[in-house]
PADRENZA-708030 format. One record per residue (C-alpha): residue number from 1; residue in one letter; x, y, z. Coordinates in nm, 3 decimals, padded with zeros to 5 digits, always signed. Layout:
# PADRENZA-708030
     n   res         X         Y         Z
   NUM     A         X         Y         Z
...
This chain:
# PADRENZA-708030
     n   res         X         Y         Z
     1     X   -11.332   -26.173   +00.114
     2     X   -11.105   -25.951   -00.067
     3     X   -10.810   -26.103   -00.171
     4     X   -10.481   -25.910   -00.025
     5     X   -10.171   -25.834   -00.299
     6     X   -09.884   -25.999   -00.219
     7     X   -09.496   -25.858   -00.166
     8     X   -09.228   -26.121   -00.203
     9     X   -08.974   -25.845   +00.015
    10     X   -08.947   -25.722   +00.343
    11     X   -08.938   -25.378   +00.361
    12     X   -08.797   -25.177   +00.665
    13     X   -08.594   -24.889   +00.774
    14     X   -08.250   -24.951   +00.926
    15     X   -08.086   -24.638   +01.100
    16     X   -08.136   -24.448   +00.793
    17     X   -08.123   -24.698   +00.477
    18     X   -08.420   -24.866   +00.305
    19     X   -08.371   -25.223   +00.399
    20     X   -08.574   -25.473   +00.111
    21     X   -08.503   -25.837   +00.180
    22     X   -08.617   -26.094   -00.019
    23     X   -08.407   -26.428   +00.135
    24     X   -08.546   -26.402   +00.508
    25     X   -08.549   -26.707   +00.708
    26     X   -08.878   -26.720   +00.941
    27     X   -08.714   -26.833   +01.248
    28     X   -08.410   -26.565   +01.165
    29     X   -08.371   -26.326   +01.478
    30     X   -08.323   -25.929   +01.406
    31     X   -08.015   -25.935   +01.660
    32     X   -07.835   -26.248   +01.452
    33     X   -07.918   -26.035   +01.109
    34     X   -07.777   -25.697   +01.224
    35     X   -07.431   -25.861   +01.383
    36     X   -07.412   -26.173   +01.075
    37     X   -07.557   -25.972   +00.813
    38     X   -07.456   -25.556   +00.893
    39     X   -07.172   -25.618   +01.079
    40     X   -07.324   -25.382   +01.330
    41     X   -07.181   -25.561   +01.602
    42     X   -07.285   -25.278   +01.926
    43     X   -07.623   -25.481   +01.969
    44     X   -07.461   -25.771   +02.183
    45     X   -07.610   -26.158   +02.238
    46     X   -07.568   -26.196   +02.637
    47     X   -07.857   -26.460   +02.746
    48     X   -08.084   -26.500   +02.378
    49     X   -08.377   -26.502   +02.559
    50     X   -08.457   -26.132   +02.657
    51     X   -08.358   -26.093   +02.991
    52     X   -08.031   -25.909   +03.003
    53     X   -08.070   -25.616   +02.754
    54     X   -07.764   -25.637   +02.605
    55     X   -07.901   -25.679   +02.245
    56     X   -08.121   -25.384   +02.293
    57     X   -08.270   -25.158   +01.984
    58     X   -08.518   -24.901   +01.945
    59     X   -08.808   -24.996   +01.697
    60     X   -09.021   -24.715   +01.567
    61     X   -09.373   -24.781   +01.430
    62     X   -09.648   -24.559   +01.317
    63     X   -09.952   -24.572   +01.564
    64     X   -10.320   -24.560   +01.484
    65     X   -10.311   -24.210   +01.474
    66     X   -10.066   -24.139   +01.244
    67     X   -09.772   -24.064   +01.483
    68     X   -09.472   -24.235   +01.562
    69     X   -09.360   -24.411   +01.887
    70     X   -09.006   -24.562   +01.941
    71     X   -08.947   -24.848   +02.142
    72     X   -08.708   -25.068   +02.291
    73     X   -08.661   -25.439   +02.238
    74     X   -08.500   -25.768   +02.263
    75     X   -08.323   -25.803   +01.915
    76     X   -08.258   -26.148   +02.044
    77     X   -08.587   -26.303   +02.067
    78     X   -08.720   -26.026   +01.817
    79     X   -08.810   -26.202   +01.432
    80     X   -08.731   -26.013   +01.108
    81     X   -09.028   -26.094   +00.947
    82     X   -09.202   -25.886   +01.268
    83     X   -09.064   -25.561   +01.153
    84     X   -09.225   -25.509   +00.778
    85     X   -09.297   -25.105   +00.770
    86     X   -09.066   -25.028   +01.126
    87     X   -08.773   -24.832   +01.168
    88     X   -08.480   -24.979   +01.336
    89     X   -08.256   -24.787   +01.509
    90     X   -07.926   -24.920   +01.649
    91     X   -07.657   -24.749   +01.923
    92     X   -07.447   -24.695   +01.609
    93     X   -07.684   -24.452   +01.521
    94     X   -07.723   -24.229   +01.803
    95     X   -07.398   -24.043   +01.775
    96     X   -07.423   -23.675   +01.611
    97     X   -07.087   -23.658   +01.427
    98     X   -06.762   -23.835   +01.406
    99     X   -06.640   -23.628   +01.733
   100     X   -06.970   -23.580   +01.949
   101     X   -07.081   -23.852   +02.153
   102     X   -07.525   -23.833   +02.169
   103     X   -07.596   -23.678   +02.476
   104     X   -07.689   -24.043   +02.659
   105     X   -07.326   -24.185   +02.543
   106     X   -07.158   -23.844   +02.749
   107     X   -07.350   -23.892   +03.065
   108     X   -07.235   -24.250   +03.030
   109     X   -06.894   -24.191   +02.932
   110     X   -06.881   -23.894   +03.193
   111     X   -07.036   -24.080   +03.529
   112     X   -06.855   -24.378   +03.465
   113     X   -07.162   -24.581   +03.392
   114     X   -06.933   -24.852   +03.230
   115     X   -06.686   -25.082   +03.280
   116     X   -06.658   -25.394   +03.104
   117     X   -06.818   -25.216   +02.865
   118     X   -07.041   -25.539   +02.701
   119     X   -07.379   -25.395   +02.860
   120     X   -07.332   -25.074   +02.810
   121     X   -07.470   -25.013   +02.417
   122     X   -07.788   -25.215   +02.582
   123     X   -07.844   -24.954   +02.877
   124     X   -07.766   -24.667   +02.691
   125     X   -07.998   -24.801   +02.392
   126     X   -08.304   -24.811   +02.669
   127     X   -08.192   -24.443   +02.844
   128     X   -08.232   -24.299   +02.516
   129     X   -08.595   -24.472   +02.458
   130     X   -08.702   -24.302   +02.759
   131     X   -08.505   -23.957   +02.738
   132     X   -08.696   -23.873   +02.407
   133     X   -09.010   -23.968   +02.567
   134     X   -08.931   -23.812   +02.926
   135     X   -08.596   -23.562   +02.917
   136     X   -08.620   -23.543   +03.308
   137     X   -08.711   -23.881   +03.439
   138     X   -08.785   -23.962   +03.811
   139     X   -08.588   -24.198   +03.974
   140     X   -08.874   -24.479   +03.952
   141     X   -08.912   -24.403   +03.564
   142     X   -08.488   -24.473   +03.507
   143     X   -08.538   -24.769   +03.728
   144     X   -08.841   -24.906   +03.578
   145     X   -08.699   -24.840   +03.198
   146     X   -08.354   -25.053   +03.293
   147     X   -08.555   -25.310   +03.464
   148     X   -08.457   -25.578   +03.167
   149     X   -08.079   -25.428   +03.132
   150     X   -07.851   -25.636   +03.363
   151     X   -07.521   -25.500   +03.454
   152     X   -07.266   -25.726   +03.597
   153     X   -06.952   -25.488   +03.735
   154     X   -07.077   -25.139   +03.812
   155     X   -07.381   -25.159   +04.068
   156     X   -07.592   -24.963   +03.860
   157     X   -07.584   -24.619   +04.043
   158     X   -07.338   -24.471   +03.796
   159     X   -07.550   -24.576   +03.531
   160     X   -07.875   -24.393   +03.792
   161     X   -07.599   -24.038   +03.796
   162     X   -07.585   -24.050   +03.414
   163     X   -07.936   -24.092   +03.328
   164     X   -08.066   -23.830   +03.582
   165     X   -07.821   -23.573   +03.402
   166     X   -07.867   -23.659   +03.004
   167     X   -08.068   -23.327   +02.948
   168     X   -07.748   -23.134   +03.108
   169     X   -07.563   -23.263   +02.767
   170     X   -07.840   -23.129   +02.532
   171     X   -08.219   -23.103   +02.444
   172     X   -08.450   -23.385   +02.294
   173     X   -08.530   -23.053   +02.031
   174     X   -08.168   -23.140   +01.923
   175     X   -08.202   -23.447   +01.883
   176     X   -08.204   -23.633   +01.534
   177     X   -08.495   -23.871   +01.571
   178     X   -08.724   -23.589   +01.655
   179     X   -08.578   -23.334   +01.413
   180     X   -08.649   -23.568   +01.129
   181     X   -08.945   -23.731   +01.257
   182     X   -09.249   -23.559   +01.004
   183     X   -09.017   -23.696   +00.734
   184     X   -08.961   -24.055   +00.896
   185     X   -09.315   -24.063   +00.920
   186     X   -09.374   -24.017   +00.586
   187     X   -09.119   -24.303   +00.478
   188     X   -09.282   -24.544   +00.665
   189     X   -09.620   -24.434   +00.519
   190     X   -09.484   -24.485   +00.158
   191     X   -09.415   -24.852   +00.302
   192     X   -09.717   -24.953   +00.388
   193     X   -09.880   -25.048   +00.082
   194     X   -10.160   -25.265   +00.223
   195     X   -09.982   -25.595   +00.066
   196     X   -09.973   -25.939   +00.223
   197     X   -09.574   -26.007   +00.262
   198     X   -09.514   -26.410   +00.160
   199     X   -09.179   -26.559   +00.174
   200     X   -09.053   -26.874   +00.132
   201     X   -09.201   -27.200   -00.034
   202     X   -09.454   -27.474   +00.175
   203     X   -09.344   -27.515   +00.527
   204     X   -09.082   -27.306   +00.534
   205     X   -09.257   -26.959   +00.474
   206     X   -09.315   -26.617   +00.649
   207     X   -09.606   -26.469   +00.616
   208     X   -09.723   -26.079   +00.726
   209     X   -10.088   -26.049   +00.673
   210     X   -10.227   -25.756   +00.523
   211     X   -10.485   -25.685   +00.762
   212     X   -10.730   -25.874   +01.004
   213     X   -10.932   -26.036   +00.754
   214     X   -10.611   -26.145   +00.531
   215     X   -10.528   -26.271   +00.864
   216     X   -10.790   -26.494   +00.953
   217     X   -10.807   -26.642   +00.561
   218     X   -10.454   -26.698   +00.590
   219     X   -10.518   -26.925   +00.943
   220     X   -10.824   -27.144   +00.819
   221     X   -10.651   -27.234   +00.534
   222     X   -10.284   -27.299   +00.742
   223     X   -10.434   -27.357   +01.072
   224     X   -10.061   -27.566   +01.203
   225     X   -09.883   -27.185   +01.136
   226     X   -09.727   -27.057   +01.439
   227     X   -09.853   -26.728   +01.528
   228     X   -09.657   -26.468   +01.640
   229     X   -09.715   -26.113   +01.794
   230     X   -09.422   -26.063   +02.019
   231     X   -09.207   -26.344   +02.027
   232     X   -09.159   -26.292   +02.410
   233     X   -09.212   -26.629   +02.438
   234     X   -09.194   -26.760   +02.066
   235     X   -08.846   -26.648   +02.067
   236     X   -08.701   -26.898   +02.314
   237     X   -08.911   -27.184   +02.127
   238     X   -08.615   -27.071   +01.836
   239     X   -08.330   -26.934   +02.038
   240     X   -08.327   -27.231   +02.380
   241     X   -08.520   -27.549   +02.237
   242     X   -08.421   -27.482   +01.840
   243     X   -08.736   -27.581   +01.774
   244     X   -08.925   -27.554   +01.418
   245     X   -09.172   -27.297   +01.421
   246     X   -09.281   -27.306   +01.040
   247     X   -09.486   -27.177   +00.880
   248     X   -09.488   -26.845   +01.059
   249     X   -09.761   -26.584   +01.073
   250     X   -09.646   -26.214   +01.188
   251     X   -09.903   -25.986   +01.336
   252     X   -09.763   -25.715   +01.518
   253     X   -09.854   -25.525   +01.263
   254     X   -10.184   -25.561   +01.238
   255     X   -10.360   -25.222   +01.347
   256     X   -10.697   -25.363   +01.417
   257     X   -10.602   -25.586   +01.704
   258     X   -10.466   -25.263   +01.846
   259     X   -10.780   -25.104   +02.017
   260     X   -10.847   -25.096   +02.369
   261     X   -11.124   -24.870   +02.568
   262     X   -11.362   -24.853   +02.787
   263     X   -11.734   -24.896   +02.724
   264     X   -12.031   -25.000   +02.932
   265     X   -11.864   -25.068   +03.258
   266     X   -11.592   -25.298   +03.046
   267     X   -11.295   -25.252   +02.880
   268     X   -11.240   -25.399   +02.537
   269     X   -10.874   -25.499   +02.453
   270     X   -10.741   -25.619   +02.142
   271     X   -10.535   -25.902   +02.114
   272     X   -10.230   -25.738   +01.988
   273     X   -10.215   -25.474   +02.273
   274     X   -09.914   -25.466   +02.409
   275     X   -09.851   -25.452   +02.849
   276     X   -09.710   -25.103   +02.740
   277     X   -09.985   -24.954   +02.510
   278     X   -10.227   -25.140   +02.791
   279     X   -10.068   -25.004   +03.095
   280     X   -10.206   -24.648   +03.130
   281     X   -10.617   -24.731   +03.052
   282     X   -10.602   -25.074   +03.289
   283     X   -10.410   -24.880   +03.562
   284     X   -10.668   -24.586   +03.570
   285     X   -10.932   -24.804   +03.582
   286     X   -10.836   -25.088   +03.740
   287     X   -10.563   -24.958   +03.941
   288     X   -10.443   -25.315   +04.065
   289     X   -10.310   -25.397   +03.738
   290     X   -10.082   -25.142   +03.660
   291     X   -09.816   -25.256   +03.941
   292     X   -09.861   -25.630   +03.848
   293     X   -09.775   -25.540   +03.470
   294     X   -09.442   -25.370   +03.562
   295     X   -09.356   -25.678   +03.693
   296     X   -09.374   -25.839   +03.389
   297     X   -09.030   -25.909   +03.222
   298     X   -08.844   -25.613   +03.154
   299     X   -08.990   -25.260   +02.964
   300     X   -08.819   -25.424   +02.641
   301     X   -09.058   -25.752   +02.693
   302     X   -09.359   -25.543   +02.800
   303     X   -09.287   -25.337   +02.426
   304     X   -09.329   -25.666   +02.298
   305     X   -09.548   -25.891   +02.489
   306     X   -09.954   -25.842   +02.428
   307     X   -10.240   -25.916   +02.657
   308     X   -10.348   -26.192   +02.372
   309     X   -10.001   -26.407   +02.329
   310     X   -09.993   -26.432   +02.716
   311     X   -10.413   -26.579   +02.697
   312     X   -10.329   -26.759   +02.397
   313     X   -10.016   -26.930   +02.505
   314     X   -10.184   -27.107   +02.743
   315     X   -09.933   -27.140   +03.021
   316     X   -10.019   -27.243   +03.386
   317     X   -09.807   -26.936   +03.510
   318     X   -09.909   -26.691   +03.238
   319     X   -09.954   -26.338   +03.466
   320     X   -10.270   -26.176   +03.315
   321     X   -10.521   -26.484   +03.314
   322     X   -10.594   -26.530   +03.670
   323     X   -10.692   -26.132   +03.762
   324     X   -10.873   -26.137   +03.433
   325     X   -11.053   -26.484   +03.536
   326     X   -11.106   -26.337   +03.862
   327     X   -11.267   -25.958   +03.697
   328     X   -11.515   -26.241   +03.461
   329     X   -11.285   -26.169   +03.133
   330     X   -11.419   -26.297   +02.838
   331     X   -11.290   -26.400   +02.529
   332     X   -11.414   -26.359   +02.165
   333     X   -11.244   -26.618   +01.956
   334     X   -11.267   -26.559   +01.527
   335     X   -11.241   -26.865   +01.275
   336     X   -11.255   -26.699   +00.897
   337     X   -11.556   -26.453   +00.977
   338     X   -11.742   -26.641   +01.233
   339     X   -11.685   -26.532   +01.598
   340     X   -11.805   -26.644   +01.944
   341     X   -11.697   -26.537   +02.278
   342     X   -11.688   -26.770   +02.582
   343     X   -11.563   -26.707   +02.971
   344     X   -11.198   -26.664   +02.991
   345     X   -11.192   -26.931   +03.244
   346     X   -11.308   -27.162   +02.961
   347     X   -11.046   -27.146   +02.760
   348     X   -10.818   -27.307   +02.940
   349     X   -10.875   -27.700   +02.915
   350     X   -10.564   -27.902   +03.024
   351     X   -10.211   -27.871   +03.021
   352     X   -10.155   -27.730   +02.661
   353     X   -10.461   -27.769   +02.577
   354     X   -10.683   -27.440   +02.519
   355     X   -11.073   -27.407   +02.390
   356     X   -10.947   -27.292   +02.034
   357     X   -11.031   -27.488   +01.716
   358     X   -10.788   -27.535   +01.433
   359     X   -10.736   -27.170   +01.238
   360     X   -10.898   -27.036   +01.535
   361     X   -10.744   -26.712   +01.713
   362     X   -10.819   -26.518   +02.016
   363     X   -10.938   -26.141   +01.878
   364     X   -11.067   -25.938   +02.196
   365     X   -11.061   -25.956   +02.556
   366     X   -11.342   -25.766   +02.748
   367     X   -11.278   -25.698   +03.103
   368     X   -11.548   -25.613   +03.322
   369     X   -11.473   -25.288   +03.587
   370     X   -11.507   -25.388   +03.974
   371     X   -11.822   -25.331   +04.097
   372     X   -11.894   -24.997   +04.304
   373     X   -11.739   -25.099   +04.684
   374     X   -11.551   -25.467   +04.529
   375     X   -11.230   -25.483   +04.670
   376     X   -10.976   -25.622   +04.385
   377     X   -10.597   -25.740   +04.400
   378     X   -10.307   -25.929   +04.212
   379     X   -10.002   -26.036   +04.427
   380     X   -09.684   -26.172   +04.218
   381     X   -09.474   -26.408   +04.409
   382     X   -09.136   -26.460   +04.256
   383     X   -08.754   -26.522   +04.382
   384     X   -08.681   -26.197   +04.284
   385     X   -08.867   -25.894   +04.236
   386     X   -08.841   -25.770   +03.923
   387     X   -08.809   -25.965   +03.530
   388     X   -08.857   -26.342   +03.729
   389     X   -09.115   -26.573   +03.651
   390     X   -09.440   -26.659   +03.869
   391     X   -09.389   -26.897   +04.115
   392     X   -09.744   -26.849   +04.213
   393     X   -10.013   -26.529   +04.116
   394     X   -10.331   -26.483   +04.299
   395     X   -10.599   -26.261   +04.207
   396     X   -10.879   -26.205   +04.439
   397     X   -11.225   -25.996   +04.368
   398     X   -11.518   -25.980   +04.669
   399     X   -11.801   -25.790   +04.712
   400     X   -11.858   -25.725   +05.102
   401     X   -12.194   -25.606   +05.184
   402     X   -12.319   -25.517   +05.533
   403     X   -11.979   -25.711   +05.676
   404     X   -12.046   -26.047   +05.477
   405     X   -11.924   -26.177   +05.144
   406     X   -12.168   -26.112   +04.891
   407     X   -11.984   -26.279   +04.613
   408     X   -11.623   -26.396   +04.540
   409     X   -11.397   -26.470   +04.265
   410     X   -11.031   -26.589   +04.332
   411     X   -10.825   -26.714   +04.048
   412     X   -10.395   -26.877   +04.053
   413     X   -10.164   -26.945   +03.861
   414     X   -09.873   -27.182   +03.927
   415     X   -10.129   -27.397   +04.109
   416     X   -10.255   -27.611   +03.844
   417     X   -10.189   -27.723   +03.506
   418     X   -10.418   -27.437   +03.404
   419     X   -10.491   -27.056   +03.552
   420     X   -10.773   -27.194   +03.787
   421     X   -11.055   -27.070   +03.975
   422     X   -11.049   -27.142   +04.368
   423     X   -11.397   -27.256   +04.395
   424     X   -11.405   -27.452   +04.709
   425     X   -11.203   -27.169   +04.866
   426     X   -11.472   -26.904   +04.713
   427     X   -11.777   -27.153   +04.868
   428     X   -11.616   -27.133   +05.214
   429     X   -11.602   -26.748   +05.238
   430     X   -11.931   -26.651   +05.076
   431     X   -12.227   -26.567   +05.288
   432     X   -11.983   -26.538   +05.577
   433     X   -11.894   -26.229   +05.782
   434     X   -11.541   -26.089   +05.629
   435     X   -11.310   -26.168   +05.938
   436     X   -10.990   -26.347   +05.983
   437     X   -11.218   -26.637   +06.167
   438     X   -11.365   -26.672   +05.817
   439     X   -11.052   -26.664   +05.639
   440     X   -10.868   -26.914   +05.814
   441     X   -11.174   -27.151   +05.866
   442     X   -11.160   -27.158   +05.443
   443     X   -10.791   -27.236   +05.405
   444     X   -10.848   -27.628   +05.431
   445     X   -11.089   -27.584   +05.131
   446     X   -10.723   -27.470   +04.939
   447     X   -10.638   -27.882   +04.943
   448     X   -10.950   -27.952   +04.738
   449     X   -10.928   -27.669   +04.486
   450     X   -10.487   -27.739   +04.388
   451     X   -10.228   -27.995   +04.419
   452     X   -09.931   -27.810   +04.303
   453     X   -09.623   -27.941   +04.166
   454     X   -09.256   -27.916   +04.295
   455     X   -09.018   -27.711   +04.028
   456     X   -08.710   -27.506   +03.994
   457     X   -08.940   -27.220   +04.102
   458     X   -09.112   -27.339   +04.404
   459     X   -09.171   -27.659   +04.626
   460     X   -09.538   -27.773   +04.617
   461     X   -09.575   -27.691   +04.963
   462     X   -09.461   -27.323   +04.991
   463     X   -09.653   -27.274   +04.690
   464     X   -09.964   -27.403   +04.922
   465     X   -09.859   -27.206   +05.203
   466     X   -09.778   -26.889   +04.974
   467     X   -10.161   -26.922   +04.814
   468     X   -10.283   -26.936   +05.122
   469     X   -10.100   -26.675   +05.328
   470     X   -10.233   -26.456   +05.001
   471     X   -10.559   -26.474   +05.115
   472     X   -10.477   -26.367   +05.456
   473     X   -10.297   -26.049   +05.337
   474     X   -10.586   -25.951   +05.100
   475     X   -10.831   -25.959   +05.395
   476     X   -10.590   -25.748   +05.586
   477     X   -10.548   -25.527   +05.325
   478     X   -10.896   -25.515   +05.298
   479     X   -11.005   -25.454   +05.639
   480     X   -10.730   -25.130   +05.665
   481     X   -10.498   -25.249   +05.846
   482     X   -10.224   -25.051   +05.998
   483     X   -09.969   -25.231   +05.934
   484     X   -09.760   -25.250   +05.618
   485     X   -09.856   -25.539   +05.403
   486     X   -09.544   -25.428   +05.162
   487     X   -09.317   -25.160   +05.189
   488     X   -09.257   -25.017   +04.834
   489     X   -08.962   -24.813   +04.678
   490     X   -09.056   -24.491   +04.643
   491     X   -09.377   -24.495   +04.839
   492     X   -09.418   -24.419   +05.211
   493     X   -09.460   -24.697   +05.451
């Protein structure tokens, strides 16, 4: 195996200046460096743990392709050493001139989108991440991008006026990001020079791998690093429990755990696919998904969060394990150049405890379509709606032939110490006609398959009562029902 060169500096764009930084803490967030270090004090700290969008930024990266996508993140829970070869762009950037507000900043200024004012550079920092990408926006795109943005004094709907009117104030062709983008491409090309980025001494390094390989030398021969692709989660380790993470490896970067498609009946996603880049080919062909992964976090976390970290991490209420469990996932898991792939379900062992050796890291995910005629579904159930945490996830996929259940796989989370497959529950309904005789005959087998806990998200028995009651509204669902299971914004009832 080749062996990578190695940069001592961290080399980024910021706004428009060349940022090279040589003395970069690996737990040191970007939002703490731009207010401490830049004095760019816009990008505020509200919660420091990437749920109020206050510290908001756009970070631009160069695709597979060669082009450029901007972003917006949590600068809180975001890591420095994440953002070798990125652009950062912060609100104090946006404005044209010393006298002309950026089209976004009038609307806001205009509608009266702010009062307080300490939310404000957050929203406004999201509206423009979608305005470039979408200069007319429905109503369910504005709402979906400010999901993670929390405003405390002005309801929101003056922040709704102003973002349904930004193009009135002037074109994206206008606008500087796009103007200059052929030659911000090329800047960040000249960056990436294919070099490992090392910094620090023993324990307390950063490390950017080169490229796949580089990254699986670098694990077998520090297999106690903390990986970290995100941070969605990594970040609060840092920012709420102060806890030492080093050494750290960063690979958002790395371009080869980027793929996903579709091929043989299954699609193929890489481990550092984000819920955004993942979105559009999982909805379209597993259209069940795409409304459970808007449910995830805010659009800043589902910039950052990939379909790996969440498998990886391990946790009991992780949202993508138990539909992928129930679709037959599997997992291919590289050590150095050695691979094998086992069931998803397999991974998970015990409470913190995953099927992964030391220097071991997940690499793919294949998910298997739905069969012709399976019916499939995910249902979230949270205290509120939107950016909350699982209090319980079920995922349910059955095969009815000629009015019986052919075959069934139903997965939770929030049930167990693990994501866990109902297996009693699946014994009771298979090779039985698909009514609601069946279904409620196979709720008892729900005692033998989970003993949940009590927690500050749910008792253990409405969590028992909420898995259950899930399987009732999947067979109604199922069966076409008249009546509305859930009445959705935006949809008809």
């Amino acid at each position: 195996m080749t062996v990578a060169a190695i940069r001592s500096e961290l080399h980024f764009i910021l706004n428009g200046e060349d940022v090279a930084l040589r003395d970069v803490a690996p737990d040191q967030t970007l939002l703490d460096w731009l207010r401490l270090s830049r004095l760019l004090k816009g990008t505020k700290e509200g919660c420091a743990e990437g749920d109020c969008g206050a510290c908001t930024v756009l970070v631009g990266r160069l695709t597979p392709s060669g082009g450029l996508v901007y972003e917006g993140v949590n600068a809180c829970i975001r890591f420095l050493g994440s953002l070798d070869g990125c652009h950062v762009v912060t609100v104090e950037h946006l404005a044209t001139g010393e006298d002309r507000l950026h089209p976004v900043q009038q609307a806001m200024v205009d509608f009266h989108g702010s009062q307080c004012g300490f939310c404000t550079p957050g929203f406004v920092t999201s509206l423009y991440g979608l305005w470039m990408q979408t200069p007319n926006p429905t109503d369910q795109q504005i709402e979906t991008e400010l999901q993670g943005n929390l405003c405390r004094c002005t309801g929101y709907e003056p922040i709704l006026r102003a973002a349904r009117s930004i193009s009135s104030y002037g074109g994206t062709q206008d606008d500087p990001l796009l103007i200059e983008r052929e030659t911000m491409i090329a800047r960040l090309k000249a960056l990436a020079d294919g070099a490992r980025v090392e910094i620090g001494e023993g324990r307390h390094r950063l490390i950017v791998p080169a490229n796949l390989d580089d990254f699986a030398a670098i694990l077998e021969t520090s297999p106690t690093a903390t990986v970290v692709a995100g941070s969605t989660d990594v970040g609060l380790w840092v920012t709420k429990h102060m806890r030492d993470i080093t050494p750290v490896v960063f690979i958002a970067g790395l371009q080869e755990l980027k793929s996903i498609g579709l091929k043989d009946g299954a699609i193929t996603i890489g481990a550092g696919v984000t819920y955004s880049e993942a979105i559009t080919t999982l909805s379209q062909h597993i259209p069940a998904l795409g409304p459970l992964i808007t449910r995830i976090g805010g659009q800043q976390v589902r910039n950052m969060g990939t379909i790996g970290g969440n498998i990886a991490n391990g946790s009991p209420i992780g949202d993508t394990p138990p539909p992928l469990i129930a679709l037959g996932a599997t997992l291919t898991l590289r050590k150095g150049r050695g691979r094998r792939t086992i069931p998803l379900e397999d991974f998970f062992v015990a409470y913190g405890k995953q099927d992964r050796a030391p220097g071991e890291f997940v690499e793919t995910v294949e998910v298997p379509l739905p069969a012709a005629g399976a019916h499939f579904a995910a249902y979230k159930i949270t205290k509120r709606r939107d950016e909350d945490i699982t209090a319980t996830l079920g995922a349910f996929h059955v095969v009815v032939k000629d009015g019986r259940v052919a075959s069934a796989r139903i997965a939770y989370g929030g049930m167990a110490a693990t994501p866990k497959r109902a297996r009693a529950v699946e014994a009771a309904i298979e090779g039985r006609l698909w009514t609601m005789d069946t279904v409620e005959e196979a709720l008892p087998a729900y005692e033998t398959d989970f003993q949940p806990i009590s927690d500050m998200r749910a008792s253990a028995e409405y969590r028992m009562l909420a898995a259950k009651n899930l399987l009732k509204r999947f067979y109604l669902e199922t069966t076409g029902t008249k009546a509305p299971i859930q009445v959705r914004r935006y949809e008809e009832a």
